[in-house]
MMTF fields as JSON, N, C-alpha, C and O atoms, coordinates in Angstrom:
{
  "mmtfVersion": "1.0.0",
  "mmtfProducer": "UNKNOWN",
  "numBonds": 483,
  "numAtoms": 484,
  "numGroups": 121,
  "numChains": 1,
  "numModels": 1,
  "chainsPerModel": [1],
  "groupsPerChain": [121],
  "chainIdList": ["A"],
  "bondAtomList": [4, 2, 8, 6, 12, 10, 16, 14, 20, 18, 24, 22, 28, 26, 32, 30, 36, 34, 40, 38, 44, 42, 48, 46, 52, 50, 56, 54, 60, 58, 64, 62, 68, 66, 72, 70, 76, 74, 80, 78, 84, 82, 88, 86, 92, 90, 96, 94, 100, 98, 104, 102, 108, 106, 112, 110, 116, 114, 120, 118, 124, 122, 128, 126, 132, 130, 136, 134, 140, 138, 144, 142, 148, 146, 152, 150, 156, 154, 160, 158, 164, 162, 168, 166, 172, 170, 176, 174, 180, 178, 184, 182, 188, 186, 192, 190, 196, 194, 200, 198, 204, 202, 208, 206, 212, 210, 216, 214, 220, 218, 224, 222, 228, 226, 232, 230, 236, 234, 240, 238, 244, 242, 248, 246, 252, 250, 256, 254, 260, 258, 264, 262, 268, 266, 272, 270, 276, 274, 280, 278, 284, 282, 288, 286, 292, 290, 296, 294, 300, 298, 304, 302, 308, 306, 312, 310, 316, 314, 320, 318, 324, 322, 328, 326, 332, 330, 336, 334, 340, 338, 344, 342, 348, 346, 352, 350, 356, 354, 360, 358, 364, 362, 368, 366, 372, 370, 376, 374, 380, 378, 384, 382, 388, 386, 392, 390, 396, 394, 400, 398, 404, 402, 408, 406, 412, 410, 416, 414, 420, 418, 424, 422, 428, 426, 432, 430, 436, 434, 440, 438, 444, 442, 448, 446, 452, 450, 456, 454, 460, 458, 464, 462, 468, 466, 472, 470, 476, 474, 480, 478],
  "bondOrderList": [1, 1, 1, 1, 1, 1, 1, 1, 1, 1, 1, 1, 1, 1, 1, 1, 1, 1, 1, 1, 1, 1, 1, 1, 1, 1, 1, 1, 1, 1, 1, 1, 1, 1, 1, 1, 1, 1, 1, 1, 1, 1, 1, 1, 1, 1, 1, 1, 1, 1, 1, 1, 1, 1, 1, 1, 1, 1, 1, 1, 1, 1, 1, 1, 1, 1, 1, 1, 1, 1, 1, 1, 1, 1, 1, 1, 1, 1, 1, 1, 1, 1, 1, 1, 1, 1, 1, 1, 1, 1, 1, 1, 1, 1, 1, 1, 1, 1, 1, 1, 1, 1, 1, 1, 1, 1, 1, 1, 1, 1, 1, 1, 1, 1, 1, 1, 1, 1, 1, 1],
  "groupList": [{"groupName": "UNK", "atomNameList": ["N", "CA", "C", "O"], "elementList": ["N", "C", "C", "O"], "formalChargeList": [0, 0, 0, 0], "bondAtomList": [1, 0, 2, 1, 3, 2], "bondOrderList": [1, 1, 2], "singleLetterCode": "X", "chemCompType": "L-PEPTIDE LINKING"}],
  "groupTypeList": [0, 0, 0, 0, 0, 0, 0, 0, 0, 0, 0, 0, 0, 0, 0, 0, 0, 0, 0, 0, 0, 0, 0, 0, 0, 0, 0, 0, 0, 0, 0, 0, 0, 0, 0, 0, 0, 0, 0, 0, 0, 0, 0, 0, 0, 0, 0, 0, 0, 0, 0, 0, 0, 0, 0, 0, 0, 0, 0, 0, 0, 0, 0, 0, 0, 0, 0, 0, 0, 0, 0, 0, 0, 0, 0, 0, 0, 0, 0, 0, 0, 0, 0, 0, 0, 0, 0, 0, 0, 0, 0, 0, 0, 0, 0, 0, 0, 0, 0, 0, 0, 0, 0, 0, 0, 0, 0, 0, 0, 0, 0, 0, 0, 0, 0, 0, 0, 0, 0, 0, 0],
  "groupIdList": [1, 2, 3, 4, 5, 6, 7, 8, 9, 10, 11, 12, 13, 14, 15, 16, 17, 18, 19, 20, 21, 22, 23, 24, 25, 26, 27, 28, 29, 30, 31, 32, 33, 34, 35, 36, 37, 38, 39, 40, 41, 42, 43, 44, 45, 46, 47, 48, 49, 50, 51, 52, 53, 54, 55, 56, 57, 58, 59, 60, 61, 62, 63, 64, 65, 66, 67, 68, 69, 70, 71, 72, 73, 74, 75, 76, 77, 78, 79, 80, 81, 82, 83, 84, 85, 86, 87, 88, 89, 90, 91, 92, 93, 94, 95, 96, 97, 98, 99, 100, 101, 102, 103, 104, 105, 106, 107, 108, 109, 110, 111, 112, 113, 114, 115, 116, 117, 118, 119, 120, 121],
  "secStructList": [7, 7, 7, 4, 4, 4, 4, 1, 5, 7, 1, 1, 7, 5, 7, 4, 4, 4, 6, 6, 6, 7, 3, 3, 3, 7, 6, 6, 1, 7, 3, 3, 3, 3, 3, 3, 3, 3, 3, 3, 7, 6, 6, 6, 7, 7, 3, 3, 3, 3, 3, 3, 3, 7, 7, 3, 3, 6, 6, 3, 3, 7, 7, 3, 3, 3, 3, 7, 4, 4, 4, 7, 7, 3, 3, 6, 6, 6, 6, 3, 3, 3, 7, 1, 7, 7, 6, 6, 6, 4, 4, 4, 1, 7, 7, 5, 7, 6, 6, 7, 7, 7, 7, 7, 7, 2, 2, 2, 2, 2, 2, 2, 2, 2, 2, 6, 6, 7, 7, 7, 7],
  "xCoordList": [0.846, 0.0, 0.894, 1.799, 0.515, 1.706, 1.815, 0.826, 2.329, 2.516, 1.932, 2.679, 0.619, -0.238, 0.094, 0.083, 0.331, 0.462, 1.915, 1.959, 2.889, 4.064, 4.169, 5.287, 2.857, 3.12, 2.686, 2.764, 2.194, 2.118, 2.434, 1.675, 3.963, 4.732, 6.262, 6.796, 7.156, 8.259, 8.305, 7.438, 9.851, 9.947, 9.043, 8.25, 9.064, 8.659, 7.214, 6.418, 6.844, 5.583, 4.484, 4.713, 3.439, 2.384, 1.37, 1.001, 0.88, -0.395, -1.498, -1.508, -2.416, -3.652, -4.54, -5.23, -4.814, -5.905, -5.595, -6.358, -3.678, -3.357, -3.657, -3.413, -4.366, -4.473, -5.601, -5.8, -6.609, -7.599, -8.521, -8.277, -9.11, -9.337, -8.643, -8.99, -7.591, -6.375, -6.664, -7.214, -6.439, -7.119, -6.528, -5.742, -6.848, -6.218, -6.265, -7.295, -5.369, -5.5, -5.337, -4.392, -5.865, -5.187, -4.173, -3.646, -3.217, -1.787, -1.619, -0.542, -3.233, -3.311, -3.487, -3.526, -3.583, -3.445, -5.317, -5.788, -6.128, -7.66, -7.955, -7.076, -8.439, -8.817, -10.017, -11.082, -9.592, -10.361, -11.132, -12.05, -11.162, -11.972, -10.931, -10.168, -11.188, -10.257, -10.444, -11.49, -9.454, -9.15, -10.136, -10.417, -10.549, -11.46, -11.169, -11.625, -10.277, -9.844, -8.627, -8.104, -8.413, -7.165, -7.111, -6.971, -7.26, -7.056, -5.855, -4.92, -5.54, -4.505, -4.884, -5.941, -3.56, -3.391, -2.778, -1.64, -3.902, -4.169, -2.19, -1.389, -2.147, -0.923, 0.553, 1.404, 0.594, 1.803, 1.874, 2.881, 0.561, 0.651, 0.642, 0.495, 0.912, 1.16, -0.117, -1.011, -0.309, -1.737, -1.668, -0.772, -3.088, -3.228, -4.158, -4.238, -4.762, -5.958, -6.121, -6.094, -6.32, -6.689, -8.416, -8.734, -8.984, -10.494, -10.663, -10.328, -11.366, -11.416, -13.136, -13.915, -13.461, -14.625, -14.943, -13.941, -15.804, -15.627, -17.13, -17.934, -17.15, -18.498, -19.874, -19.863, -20.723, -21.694, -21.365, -20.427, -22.469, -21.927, -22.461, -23.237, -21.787, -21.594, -21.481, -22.334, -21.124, -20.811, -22.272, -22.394, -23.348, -24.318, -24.411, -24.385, -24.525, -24.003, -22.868, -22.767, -22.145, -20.7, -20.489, -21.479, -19.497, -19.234, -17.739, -17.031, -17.305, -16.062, -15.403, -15.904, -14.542, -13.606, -12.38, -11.477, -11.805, -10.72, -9.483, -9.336, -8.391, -7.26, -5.943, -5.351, -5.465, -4.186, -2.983, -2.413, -2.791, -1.688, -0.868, -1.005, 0.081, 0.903, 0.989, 2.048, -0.344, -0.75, -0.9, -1.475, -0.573, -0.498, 0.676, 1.484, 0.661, 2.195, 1.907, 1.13, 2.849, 2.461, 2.734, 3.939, 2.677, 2.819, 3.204, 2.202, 3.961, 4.213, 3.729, 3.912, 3.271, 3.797, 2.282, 1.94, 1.496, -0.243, -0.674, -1.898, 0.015, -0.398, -1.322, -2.452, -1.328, -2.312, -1.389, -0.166, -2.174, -2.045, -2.139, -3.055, -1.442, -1.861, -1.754, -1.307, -2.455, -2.738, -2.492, -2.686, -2.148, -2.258, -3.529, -3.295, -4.684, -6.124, -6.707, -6.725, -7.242, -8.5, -9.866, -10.266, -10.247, -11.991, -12.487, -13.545, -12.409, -12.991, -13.155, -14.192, -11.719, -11.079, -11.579, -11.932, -11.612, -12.202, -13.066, -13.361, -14.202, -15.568, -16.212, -17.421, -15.245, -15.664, -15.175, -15.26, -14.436, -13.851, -14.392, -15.607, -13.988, -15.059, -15.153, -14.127, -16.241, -16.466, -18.08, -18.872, -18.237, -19.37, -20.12, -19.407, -21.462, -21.738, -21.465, -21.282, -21.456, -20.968, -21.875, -21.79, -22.864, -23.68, -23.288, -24.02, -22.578, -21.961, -20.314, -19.559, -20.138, -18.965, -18.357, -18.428, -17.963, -17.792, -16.756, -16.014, -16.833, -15.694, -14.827, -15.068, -13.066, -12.63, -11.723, -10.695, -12.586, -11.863, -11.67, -12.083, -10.975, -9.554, -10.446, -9.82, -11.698, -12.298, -12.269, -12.034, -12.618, -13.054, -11.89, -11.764, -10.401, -9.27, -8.674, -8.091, -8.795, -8.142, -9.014, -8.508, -10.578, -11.316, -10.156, -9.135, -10.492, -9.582, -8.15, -7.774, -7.742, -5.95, -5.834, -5.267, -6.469, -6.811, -7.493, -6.935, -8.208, -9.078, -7.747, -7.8, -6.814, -5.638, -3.929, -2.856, -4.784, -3.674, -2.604, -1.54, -3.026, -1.958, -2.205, -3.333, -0.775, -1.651, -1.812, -1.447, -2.752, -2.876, -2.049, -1.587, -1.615, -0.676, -0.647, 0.365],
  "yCoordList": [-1.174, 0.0, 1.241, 1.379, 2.441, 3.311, 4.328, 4.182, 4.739, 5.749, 7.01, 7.981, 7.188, 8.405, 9.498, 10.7, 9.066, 9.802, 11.043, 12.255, 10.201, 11.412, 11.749, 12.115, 11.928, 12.866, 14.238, 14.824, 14.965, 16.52, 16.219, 15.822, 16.489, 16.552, 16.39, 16.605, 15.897, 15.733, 14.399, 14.11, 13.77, 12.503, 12.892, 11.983, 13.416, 13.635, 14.294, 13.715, 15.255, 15.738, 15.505, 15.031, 15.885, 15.123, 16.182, 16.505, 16.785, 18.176, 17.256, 16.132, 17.848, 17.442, 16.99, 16.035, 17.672, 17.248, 15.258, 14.417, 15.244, 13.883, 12.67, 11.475, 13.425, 12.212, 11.919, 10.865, 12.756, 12.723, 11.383, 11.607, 10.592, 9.539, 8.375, 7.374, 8.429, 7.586, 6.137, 6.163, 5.241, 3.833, 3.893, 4.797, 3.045, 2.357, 1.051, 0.609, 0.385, -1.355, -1.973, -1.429, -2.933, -3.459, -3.886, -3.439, -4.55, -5.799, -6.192, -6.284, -7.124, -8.148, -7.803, -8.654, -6.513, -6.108, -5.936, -5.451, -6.227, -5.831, -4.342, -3.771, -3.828, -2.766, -2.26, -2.827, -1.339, -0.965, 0.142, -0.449, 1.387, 2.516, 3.051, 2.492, 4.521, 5.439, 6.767, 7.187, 7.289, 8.73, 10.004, 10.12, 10.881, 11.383, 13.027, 13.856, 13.34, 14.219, 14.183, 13.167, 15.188, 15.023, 16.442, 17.502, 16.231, 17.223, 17.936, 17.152, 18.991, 19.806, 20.735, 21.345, 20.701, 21.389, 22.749, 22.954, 23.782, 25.228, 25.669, 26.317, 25.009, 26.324, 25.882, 26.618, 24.213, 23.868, 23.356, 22.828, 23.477, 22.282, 21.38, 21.313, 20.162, 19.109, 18.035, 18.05, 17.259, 16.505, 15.44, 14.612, 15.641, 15.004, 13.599, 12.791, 13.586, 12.424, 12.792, 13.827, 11.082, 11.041, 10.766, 10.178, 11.013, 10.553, 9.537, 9.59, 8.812, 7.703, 7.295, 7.379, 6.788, 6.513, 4.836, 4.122, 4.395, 3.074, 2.666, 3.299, 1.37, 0.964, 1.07, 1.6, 0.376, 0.531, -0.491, -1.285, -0.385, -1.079, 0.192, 1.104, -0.333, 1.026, 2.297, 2.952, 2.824, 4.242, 4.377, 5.492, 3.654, 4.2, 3.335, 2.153, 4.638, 3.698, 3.989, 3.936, 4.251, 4.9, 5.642, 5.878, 5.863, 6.751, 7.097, 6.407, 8.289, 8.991, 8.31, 8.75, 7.493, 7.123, 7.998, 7.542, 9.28, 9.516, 9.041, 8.679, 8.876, 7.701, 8.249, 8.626, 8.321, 9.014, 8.596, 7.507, 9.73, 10.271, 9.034, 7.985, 9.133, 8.245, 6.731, 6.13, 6.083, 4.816, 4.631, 3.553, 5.369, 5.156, 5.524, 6.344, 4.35, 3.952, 3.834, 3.075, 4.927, 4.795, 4.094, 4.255, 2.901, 2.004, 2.057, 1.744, 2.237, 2.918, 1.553, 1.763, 0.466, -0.563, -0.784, -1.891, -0.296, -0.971, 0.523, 0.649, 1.7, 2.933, 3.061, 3.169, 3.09, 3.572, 3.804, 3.949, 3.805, 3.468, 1.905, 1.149, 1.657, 0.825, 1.059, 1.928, -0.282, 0.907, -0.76, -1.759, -0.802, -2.475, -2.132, -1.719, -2.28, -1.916, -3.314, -3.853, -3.833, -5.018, -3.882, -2.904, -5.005, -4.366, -4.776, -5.206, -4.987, -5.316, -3.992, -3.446, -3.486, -2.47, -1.214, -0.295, -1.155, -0.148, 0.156, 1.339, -1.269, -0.812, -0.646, -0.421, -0.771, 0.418, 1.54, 2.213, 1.79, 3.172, 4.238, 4.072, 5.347, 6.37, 7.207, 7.817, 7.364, 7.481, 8.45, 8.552, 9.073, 9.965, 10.057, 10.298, 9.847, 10.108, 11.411, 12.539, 11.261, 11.891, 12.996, 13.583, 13.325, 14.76, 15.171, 16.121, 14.993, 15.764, 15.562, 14.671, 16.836, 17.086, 17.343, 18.414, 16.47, 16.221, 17.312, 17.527, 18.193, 19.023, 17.831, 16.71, 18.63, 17.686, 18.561, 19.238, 18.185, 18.868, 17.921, 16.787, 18.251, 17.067, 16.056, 14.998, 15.911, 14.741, 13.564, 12.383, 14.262, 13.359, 13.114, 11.904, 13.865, 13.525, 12.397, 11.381, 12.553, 11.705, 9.843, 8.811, 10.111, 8.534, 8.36, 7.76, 9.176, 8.663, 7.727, 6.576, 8.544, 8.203, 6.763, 5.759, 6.952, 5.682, 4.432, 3.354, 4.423, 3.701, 2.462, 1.326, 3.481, 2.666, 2.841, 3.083, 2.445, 2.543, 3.397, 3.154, 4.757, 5.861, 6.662, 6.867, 7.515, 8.932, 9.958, 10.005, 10.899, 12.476, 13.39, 13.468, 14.242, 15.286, 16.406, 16.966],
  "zCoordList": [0.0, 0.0, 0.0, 0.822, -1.269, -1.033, 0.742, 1.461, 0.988, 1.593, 1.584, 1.469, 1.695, 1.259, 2.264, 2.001, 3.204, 4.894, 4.404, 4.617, 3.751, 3.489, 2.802, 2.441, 1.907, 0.692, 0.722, -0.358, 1.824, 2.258, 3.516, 4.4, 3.586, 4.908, 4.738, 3.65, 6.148, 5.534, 6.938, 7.763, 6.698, 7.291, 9.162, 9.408, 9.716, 10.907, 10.992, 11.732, 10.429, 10.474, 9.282, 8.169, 9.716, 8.301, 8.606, 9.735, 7.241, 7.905, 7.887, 7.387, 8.482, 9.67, 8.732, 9.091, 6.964, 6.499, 5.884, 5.409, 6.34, 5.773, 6.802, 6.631, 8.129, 9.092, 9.412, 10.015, 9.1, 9.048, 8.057, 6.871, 8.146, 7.423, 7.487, 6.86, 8.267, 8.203, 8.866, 9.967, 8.47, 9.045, 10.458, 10.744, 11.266, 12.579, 12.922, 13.433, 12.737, 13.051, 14.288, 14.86, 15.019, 16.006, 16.183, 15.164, 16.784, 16.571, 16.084, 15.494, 15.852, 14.735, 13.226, 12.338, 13.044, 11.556, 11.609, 10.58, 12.497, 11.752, 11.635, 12.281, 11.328, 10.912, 12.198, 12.442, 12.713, 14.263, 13.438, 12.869, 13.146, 12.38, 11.412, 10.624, 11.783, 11.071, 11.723, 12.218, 11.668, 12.494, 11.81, 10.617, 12.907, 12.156, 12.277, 11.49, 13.476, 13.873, 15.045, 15.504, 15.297, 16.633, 17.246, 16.636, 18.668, 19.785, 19.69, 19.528, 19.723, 20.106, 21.265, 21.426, 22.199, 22.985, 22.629, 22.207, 22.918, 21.822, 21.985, 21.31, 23.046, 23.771, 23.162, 22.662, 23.394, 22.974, 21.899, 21.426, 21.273, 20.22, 19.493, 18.273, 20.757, 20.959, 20.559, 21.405, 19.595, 19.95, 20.936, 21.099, 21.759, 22.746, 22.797, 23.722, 21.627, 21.31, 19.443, 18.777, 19.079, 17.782, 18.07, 19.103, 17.55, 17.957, 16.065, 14.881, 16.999, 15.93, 15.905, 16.855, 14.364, 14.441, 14.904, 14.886, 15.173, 15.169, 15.762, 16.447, 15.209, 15.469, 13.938, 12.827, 14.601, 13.625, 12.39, 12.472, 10.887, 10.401, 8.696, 8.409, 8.318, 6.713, 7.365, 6.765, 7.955, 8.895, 9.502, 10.01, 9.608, 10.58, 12.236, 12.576, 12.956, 14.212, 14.942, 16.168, 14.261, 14.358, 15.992, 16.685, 16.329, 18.037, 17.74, 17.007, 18.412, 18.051, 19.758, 20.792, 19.799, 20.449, 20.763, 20.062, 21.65, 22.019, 22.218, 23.385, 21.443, 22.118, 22.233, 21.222, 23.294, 23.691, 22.358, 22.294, 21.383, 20.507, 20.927, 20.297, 22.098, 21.949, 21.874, 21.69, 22.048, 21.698, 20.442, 20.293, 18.962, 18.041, 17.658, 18.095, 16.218, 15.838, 14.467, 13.888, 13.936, 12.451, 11.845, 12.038, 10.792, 9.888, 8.781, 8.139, 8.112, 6.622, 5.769, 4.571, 5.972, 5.243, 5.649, 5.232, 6.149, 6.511, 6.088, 6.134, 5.683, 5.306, 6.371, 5.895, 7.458, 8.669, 10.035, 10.04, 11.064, 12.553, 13.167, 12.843, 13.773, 14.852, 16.755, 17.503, 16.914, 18.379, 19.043, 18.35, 20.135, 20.692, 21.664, 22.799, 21.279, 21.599, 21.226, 20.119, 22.584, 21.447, 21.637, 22.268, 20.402, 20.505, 21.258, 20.799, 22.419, 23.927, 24.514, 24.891, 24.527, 25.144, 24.57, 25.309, 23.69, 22.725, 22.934, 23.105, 23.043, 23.223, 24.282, 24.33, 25.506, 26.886, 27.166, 28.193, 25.802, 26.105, 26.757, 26.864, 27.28, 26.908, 25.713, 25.413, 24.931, 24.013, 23.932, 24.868, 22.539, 22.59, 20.871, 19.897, 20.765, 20.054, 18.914, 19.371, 17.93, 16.555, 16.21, 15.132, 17.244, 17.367, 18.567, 18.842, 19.389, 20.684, 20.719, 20.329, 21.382, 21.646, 23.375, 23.977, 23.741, 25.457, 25.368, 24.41, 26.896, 27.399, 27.454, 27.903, 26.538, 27.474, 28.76, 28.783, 29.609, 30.986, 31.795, 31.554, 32.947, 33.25, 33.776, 33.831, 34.208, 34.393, 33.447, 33.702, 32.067, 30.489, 30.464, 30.65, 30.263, 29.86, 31.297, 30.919, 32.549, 33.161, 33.342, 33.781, 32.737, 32.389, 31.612, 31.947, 30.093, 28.633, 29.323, 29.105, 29.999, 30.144, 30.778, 30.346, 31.805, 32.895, 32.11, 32.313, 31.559, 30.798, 29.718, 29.247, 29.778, 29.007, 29.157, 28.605, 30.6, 31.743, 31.84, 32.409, 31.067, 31.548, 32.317, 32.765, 32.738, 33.98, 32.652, 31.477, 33.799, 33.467, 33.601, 34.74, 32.747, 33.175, 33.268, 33.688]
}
């Protein structure tokens, strides 16, 4: 699969409209959703969550999943993400329907973190 991800960017960075859509697989190579957006932290920068779609079946049904940035690992060779996530795990995430938008204030962000066994910072 080519490399679509580095073709508006350079070896380290990739602009935002190229990650957007971007698959996400489990370990095992299945195909978990696809990225639909990503949190930035206004101040530093930094993204803090890919939000991913997942669920449902032909996109109806669907729920936007939050998942801590650094649990994804880019793939050049699966042209996506992977995340070591089962769909067990996934699907108690916390997570929010695709007509709402949850604060994320440090309550929502410290479930998210905990939920996959990281701290808050």
């Amino acid at each position: 699969m080519p490399d679509t991800l580095n073709s508006c960017g350079t070896r380290d960075l990739i602009a935002s409209d190229r990650v957007e859509g971007t698959v996400v697989y489990d370990a095992a190579g299945e195909r978990l959703g696809t990225i639909q957006r990503f949190m930035v932290d206004k101040n530093s920068g930094k993204a803090h969550y890919a939000v991913m779609q997942f669920g449902g079946i032909m996109g109806l049904g669907n729920d936007y999943y939050p998942i801590p940035w650094e649990l994804l690992v880019y793939q050049p060779d699966q042209g996506g993400y992977v995340v070591d996530i089962t769909r067990e795990q996934l699907g108690s995430a916390p997570h929010y329907h695709v007509s709402v938008t949850p604060e994320y204030d440090r309550d929502y962000n410290e479930r998210i973190r905990s939920h996959y066994g990281l701290t808050y910072y």
